[in-house]
OpenMM code with the backbone's topology and positions (N, CA, C; nanometers):
from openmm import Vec3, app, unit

residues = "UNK UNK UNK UNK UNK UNK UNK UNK UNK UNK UNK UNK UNK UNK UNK UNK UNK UNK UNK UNK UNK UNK UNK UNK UNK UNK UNK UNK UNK UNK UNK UNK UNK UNK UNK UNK UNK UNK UNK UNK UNK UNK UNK UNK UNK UNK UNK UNK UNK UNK UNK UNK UNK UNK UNK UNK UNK UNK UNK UNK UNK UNK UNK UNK UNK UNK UNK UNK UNK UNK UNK UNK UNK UNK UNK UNK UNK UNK UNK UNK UNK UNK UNK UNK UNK UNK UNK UNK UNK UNK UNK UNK UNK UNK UNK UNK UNK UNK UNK UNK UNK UNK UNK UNK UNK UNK UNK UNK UNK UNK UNK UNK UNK UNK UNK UNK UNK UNK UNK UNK UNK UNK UNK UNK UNK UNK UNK UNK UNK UNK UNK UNK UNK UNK UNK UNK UNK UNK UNK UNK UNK UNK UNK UNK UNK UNK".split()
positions = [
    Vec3(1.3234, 2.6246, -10.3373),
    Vec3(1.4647, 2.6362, -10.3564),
    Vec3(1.5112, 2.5441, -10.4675),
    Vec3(1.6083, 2.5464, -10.5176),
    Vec3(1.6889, 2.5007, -10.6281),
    Vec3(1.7851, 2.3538, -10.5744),
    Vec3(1.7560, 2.2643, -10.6205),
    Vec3(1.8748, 2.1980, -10.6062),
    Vec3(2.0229, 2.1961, -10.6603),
    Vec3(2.1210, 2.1729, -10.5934),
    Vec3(2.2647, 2.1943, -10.6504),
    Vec3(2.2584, 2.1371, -10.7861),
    Vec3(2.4152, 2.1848, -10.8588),
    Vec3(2.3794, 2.1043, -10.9717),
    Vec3(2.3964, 1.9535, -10.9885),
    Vec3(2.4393, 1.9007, -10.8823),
    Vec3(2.4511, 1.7282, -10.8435),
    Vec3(2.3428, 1.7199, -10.8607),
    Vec3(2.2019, 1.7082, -10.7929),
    Vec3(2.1104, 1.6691, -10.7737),
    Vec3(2.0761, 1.6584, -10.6340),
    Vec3(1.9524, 1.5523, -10.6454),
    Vec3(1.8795, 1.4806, -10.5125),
    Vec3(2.0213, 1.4262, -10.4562),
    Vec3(2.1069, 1.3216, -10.5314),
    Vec3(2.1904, 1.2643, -10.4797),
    Vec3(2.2840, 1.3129, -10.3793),
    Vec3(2.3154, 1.4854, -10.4202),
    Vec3(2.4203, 1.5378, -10.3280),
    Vec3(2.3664, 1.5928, -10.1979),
    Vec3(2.2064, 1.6022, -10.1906),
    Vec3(2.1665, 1.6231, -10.0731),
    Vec3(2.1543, 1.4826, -9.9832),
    Vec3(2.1111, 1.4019, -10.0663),
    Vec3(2.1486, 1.2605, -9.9517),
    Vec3(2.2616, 1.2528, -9.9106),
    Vec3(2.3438, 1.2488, -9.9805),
    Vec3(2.4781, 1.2563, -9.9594),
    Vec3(2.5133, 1.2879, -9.8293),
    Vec3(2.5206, 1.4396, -9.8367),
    Vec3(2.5546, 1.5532, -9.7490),
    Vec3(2.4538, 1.5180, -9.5801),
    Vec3(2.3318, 1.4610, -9.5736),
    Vec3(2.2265, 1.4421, -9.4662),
    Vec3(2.3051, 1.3180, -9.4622),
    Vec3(2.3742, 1.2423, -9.4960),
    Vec3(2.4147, 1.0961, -9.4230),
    Vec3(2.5075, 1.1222, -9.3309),
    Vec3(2.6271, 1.2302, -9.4342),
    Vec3(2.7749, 1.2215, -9.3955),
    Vec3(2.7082, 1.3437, -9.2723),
    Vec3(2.6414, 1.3832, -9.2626),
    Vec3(2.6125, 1.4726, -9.1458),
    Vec3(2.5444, 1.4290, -9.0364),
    Vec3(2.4583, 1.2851, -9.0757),
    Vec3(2.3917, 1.2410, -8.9373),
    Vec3(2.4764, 1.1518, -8.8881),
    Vec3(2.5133, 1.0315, -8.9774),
    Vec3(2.6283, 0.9068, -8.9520),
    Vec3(2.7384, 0.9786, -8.7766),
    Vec3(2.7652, 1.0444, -8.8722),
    Vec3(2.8868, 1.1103, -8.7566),
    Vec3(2.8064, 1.1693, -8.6172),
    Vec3(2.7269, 1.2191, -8.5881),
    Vec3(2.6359, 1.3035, -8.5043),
    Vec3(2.5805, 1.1777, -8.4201),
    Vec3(2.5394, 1.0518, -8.4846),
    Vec3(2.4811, 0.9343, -8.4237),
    Vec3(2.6146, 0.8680, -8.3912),
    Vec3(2.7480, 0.8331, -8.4570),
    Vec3(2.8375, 0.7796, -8.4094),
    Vec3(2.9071, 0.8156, -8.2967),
    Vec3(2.9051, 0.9639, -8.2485),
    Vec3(2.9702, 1.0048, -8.1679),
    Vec3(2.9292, 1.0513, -7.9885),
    Vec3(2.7417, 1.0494, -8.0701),
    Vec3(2.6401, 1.0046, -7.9367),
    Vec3(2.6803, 0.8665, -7.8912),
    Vec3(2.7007, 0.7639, -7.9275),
    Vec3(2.7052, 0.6517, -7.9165),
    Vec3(2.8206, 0.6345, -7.8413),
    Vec3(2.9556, 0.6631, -7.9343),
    Vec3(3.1073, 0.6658, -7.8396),
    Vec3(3.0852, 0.6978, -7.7326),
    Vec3(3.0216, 0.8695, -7.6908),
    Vec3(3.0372, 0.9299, -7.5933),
    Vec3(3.0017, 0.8530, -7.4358),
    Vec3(2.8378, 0.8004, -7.5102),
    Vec3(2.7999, 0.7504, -7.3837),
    Vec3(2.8568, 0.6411, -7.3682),
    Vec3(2.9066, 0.5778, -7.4459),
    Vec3(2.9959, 0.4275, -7.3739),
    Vec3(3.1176, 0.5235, -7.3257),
    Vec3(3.2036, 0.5768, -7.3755),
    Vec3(3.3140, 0.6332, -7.2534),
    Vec3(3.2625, 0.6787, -7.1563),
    Vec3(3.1496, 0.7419, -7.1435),
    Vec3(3.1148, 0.8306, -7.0061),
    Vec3(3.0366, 0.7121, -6.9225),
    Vec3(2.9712, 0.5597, -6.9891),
    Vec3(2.9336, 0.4799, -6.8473),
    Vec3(3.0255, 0.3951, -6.8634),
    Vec3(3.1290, 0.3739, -6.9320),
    Vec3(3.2670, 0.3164, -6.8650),
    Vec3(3.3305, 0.3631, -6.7643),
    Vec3(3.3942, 0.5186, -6.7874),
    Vec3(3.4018, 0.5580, -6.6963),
    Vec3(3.3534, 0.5717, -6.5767),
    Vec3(3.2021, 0.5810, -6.5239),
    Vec3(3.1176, 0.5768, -6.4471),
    Vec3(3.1194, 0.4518, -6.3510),
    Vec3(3.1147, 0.3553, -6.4803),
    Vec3(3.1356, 0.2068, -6.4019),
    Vec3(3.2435, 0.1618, -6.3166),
    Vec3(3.3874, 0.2337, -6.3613),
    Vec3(3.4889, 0.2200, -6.3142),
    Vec3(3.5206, 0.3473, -6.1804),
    Vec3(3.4629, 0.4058, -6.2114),
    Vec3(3.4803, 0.4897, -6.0417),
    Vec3(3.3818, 0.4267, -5.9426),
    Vec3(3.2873, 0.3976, -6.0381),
    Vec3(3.1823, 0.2973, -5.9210),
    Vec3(3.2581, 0.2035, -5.8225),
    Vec3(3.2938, 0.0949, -5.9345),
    Vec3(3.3822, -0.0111, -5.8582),
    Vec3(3.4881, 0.0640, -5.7285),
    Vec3(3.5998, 0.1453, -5.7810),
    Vec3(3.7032, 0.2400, -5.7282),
    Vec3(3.6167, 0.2630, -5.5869),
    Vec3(3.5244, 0.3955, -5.5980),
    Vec3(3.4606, 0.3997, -5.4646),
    Vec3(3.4027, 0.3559, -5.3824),
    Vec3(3.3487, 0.2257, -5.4935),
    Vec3(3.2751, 0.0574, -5.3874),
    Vec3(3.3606, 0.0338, -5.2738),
    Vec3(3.4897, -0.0078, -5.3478),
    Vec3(3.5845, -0.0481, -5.2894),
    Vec3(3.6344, 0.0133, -5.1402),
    Vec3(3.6682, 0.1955, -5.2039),
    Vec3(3.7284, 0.2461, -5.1055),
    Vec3(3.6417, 0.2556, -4.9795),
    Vec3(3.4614, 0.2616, -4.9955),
    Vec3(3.3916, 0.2794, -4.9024),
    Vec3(3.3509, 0.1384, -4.8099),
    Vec3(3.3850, -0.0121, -4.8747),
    Vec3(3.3851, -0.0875, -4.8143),
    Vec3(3.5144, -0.1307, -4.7031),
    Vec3(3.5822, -0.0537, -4.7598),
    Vec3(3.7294, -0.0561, -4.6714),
    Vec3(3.7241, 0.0026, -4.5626),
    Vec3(3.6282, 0.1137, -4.5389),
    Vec3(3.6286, 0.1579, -4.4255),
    Vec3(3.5440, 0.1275, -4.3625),
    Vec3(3.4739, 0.0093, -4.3658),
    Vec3(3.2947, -0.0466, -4.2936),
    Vec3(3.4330, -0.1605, -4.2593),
    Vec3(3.4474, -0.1728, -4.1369),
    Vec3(3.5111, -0.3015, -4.0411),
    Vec3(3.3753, -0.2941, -3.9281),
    Vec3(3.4055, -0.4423, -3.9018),
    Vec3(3.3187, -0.5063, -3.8234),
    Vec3(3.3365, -0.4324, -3.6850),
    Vec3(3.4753, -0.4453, -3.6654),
    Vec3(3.5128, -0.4355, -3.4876),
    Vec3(3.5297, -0.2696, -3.4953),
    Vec3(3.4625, -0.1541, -3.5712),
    Vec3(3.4232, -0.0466, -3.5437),
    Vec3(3.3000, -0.0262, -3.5164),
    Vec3(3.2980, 0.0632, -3.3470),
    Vec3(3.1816, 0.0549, -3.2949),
    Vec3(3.0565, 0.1479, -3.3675),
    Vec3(3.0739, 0.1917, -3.4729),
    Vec3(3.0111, 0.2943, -3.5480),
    Vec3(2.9352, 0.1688, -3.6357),
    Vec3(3.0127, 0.1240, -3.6846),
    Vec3(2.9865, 0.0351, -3.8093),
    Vec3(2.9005, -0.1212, -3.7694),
    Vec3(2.9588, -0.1527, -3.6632),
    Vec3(2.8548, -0.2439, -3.6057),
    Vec3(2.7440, -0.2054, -3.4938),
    Vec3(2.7053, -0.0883, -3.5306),
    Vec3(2.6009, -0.0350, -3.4503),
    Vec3(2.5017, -0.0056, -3.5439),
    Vec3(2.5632, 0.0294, -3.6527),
    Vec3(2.4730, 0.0325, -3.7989),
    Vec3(2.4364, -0.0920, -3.8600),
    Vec3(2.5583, -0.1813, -3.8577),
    Vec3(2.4913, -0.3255, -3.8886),
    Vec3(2.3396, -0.3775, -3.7873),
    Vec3(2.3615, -0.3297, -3.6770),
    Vec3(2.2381, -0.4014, -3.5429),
    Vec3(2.1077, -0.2949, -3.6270),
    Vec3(2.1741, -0.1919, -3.6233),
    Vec3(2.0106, -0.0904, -3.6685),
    Vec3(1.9525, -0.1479, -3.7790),
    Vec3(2.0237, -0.2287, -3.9020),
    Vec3(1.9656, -0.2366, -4.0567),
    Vec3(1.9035, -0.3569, -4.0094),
    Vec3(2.0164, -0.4596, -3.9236),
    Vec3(1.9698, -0.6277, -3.8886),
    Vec3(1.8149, -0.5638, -3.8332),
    Vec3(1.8129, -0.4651, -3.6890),
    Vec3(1.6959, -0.5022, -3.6258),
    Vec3(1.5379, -0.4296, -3.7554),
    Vec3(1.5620, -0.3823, -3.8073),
    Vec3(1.4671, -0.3688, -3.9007),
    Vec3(1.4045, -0.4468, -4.0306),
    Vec3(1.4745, -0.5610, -3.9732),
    Vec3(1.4166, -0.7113, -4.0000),
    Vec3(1.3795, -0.8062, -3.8909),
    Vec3(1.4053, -0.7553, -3.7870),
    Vec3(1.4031, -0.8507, -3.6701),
    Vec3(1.2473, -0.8612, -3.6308),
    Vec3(1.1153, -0.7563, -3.6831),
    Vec3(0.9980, -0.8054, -3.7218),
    Vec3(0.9722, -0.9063, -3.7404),
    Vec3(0.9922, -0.9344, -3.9134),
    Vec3(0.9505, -0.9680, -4.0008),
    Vec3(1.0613, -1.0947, -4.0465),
    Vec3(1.1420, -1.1102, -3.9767),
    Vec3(1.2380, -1.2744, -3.9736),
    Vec3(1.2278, -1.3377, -3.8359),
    Vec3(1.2161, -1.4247, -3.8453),
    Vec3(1.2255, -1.5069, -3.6695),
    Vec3(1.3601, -1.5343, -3.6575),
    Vec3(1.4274, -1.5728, -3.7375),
    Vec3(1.5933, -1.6112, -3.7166),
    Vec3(1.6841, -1.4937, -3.7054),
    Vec3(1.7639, -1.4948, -3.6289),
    Vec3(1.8261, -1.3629, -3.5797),
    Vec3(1.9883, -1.3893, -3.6950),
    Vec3(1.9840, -1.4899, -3.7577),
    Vec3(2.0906, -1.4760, -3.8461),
    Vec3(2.0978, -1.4152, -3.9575),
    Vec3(1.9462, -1.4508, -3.9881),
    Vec3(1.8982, -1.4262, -4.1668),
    Vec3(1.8400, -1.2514, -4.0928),
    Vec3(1.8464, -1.2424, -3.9956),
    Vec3(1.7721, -1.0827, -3.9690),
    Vec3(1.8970, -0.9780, -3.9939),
    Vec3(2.0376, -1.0519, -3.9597),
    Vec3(2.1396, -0.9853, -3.9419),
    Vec3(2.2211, -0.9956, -4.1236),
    Vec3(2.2263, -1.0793, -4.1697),
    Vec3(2.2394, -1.1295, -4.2975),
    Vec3(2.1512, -1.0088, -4.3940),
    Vec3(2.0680, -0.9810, -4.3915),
    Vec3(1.9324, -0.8697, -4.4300),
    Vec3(2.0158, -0.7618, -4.4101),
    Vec3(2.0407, -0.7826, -4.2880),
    Vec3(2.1261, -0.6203, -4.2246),
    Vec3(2.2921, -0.5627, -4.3205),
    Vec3(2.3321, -0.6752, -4.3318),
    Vec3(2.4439, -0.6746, -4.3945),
    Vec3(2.4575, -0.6517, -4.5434),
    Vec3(2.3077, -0.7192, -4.5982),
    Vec3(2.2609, -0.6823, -4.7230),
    Vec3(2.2293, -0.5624, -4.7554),
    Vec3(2.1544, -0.5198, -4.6506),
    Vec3(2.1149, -0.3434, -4.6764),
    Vec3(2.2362, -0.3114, -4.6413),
    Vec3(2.3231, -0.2464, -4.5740),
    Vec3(2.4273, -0.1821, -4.5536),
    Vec3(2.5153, -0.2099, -4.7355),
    Vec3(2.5713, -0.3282, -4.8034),
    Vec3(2.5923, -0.3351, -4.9144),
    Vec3(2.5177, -0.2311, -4.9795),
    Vec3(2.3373, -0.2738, -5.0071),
    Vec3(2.3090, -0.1674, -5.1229),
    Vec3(2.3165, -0.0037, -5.0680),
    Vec3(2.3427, 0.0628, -4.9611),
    Vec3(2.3691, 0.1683, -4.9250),
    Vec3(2.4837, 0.2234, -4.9505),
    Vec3(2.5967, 0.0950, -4.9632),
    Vec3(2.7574, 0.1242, -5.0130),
    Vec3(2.7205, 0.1386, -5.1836),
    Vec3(2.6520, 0.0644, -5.2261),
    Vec3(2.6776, 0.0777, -5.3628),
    Vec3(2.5856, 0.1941, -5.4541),
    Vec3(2.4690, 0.2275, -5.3756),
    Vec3(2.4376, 0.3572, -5.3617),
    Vec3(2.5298, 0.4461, -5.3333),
    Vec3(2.5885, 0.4605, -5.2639),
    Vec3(2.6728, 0.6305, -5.2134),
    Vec3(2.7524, 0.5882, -5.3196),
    Vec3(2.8642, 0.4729, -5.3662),
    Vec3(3.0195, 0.4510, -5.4688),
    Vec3(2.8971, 0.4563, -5.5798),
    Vec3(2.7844, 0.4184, -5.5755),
    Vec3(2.7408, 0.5353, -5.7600),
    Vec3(2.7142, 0.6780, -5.7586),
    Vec3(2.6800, 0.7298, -5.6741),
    Vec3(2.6626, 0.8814, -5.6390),
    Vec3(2.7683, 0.9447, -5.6715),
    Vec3(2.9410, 0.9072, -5.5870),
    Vec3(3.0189, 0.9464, -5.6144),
    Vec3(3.1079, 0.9244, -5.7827),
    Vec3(3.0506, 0.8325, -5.8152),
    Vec3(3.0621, 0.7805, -5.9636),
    Vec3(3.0111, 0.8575, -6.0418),
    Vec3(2.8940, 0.9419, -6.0463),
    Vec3(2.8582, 1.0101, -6.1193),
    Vec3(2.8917, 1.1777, -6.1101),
    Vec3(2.9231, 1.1853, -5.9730),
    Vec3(3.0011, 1.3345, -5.9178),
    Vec3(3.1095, 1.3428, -6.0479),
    Vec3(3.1728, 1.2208, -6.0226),
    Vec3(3.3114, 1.2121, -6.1173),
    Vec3(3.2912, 1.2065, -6.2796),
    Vec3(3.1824, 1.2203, -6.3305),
    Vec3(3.1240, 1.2287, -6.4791),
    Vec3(3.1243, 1.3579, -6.4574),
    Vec3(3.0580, 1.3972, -6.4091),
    Vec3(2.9774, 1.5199, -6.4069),
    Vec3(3.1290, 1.6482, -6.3981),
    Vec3(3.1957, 1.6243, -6.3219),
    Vec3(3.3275, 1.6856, -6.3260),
    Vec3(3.4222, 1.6222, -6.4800),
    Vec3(3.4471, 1.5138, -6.5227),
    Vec3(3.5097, 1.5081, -6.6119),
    Vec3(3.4261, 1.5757, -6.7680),
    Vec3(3.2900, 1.5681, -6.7325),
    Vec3(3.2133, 1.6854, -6.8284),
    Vec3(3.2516, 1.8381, -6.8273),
    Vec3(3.2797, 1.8464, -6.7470),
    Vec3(3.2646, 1.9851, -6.6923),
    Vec3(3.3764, 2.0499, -6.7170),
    Vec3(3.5108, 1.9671, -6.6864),
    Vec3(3.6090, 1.9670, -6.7153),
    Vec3(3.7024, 1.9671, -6.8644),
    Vec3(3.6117, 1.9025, -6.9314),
    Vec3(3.6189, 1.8894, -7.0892),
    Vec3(3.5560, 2.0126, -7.1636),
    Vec3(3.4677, 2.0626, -7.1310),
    Vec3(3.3672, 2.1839, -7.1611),
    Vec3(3.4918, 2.3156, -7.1769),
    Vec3(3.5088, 2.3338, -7.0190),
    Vec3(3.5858, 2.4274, -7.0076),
    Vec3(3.7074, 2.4249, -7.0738),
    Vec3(3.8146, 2.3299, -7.1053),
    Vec3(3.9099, 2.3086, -7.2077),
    Vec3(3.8405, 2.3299, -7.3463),
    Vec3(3.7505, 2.2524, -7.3663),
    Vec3(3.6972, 2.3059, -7.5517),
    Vec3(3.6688, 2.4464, -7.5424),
    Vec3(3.6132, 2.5283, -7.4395),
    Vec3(3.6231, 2.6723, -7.4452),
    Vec3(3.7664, 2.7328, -7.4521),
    Vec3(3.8219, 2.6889, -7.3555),
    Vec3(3.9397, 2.7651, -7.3756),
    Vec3(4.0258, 2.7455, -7.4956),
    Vec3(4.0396, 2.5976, -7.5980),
    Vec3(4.0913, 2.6187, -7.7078),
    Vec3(4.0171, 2.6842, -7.7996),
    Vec3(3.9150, 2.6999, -7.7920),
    Vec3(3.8071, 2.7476, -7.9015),
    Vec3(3.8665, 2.8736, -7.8680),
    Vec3(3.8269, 2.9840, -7.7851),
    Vec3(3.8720, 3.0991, -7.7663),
    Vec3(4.0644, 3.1417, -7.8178),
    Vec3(4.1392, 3.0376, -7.7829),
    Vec3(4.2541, 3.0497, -7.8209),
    Vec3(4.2780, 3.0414, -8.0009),
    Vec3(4.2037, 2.9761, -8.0710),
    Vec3(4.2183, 2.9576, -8.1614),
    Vec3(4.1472, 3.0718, -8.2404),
    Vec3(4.0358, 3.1405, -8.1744),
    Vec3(3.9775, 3.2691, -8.2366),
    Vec3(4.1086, 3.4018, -8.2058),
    Vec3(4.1347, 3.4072, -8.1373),
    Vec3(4.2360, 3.4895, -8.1089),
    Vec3(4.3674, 3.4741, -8.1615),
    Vec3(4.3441, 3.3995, -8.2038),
    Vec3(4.4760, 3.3589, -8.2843),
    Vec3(4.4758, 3.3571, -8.3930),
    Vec3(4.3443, 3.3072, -8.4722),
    Vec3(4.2627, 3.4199, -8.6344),
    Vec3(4.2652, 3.5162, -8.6659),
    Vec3(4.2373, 3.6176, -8.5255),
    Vec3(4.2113, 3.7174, -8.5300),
    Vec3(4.3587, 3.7893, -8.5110),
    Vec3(4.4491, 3.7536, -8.4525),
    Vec3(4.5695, 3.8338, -8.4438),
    Vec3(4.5997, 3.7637, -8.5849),
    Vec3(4.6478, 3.6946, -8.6794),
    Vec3(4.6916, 3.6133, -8.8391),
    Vec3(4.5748, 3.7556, -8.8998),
    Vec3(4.4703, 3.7556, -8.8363),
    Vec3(4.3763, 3.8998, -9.0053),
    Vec3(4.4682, 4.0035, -8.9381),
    Vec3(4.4522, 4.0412, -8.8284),
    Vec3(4.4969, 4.1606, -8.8488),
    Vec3(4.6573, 4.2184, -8.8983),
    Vec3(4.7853, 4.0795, -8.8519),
    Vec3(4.8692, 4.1235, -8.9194),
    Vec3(4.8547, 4.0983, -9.0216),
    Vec3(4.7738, 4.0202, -9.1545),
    Vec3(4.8033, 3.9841, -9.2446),
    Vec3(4.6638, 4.0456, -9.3144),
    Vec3(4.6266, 4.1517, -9.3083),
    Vec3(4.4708, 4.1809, -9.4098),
    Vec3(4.4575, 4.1344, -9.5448),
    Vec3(4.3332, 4.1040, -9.5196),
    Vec3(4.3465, 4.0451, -9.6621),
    Vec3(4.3062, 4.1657, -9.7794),
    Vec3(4.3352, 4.1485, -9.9453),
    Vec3(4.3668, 4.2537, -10.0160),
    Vec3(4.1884, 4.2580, -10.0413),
    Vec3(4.1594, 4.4446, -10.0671),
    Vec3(4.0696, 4.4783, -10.1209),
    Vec3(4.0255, 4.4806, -10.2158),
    Vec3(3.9304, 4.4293, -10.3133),
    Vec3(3.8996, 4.3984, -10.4506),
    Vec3(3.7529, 4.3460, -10.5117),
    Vec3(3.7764, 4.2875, -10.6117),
    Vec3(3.6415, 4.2309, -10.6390),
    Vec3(3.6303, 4.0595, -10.5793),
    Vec3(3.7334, 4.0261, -10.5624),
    Vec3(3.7653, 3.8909, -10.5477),
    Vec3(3.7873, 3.8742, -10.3745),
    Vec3(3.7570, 3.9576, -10.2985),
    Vec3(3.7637, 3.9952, -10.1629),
    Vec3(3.6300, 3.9250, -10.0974),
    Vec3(3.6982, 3.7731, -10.0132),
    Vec3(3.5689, 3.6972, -9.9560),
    Vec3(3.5200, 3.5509, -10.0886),
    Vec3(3.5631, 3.5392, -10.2003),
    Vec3(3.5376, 3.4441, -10.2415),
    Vec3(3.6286, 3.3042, -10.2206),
    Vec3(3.5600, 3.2219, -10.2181),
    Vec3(3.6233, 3.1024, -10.1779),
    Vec3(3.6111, 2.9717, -10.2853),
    Vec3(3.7509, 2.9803, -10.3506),
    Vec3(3.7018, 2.8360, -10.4041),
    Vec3(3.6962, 2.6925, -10.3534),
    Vec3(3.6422, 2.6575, -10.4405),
    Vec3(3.6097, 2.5084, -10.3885),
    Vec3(3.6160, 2.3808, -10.5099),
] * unit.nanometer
topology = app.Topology()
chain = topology.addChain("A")
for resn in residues:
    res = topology.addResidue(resn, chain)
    for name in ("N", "CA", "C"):
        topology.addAtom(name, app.Element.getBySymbol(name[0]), res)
């Protein structure tokens, strides 16, 4: 193939201003999407520790089950229960990231379907501008300057 009449130069050019942006916007994306992530984390940490009270008989029946599955392997029944309380934490912060990522996965999903629907609105809206407005038949029909 031929190079333009710029040269080598206008193909570097053109491969920078085309990757620069493509790498800048990978980059944005995923910091908004594990910001976001991080912050529903916290949000559902929260809301799911709010509902673990001590003096519910559900919740301190689950604390005895996590405690006694240290009660092996600790002789002290404090540090067995302490263990217990620890696992129950990483189980909260397990499920508030699960639901943290539900909530990516929907604000993806959610964004998708809006860029479709303007994309489609905006073709239809080309397409109704050609048809009331055709463009003239000629030799000059389809050229574009630049």
């Amino acid at each position: 193939g031929q190079l333009p009449a710029r040269g080598f130069s206008s193909v570097v050019t053109f491969a920078v201003m085309f990757g620069v942006p493509q790498v800048l916007g990978g980059i944005l994306g995923a910091a908004i999407l594990s910001t976001f992530q991080a912050m529903r984390a916290q949000h559902h940490g929260t809301y799911l520790s709010e509902a673990i009270v001590g003096s519910d008989p559900q919740a301190a029946a689950l604390l005895q089950t996590y405690g006694g599955a240290f009660a092996s392997t600790v002789i002290d029944r404090d540090m067995a229960s302490l263990n217990g309380v620890s696992t129950l934490a990483q189980q909260v912060t397990q499920q508030a990231n699960i639901l943290a990522f539900n909530d990516v996965f929907l604000l993806i999903g959610v964004t998708a379907v809006l860029q479709l629907i303007v994309s489609i609105a905006l073709i239809v809206r080309q397409a109704l501008k050609a048809k009331a407005d055709p463009q003239p038949e000629g030799d000059a029909a389809g050229v574009v300057a630049i």
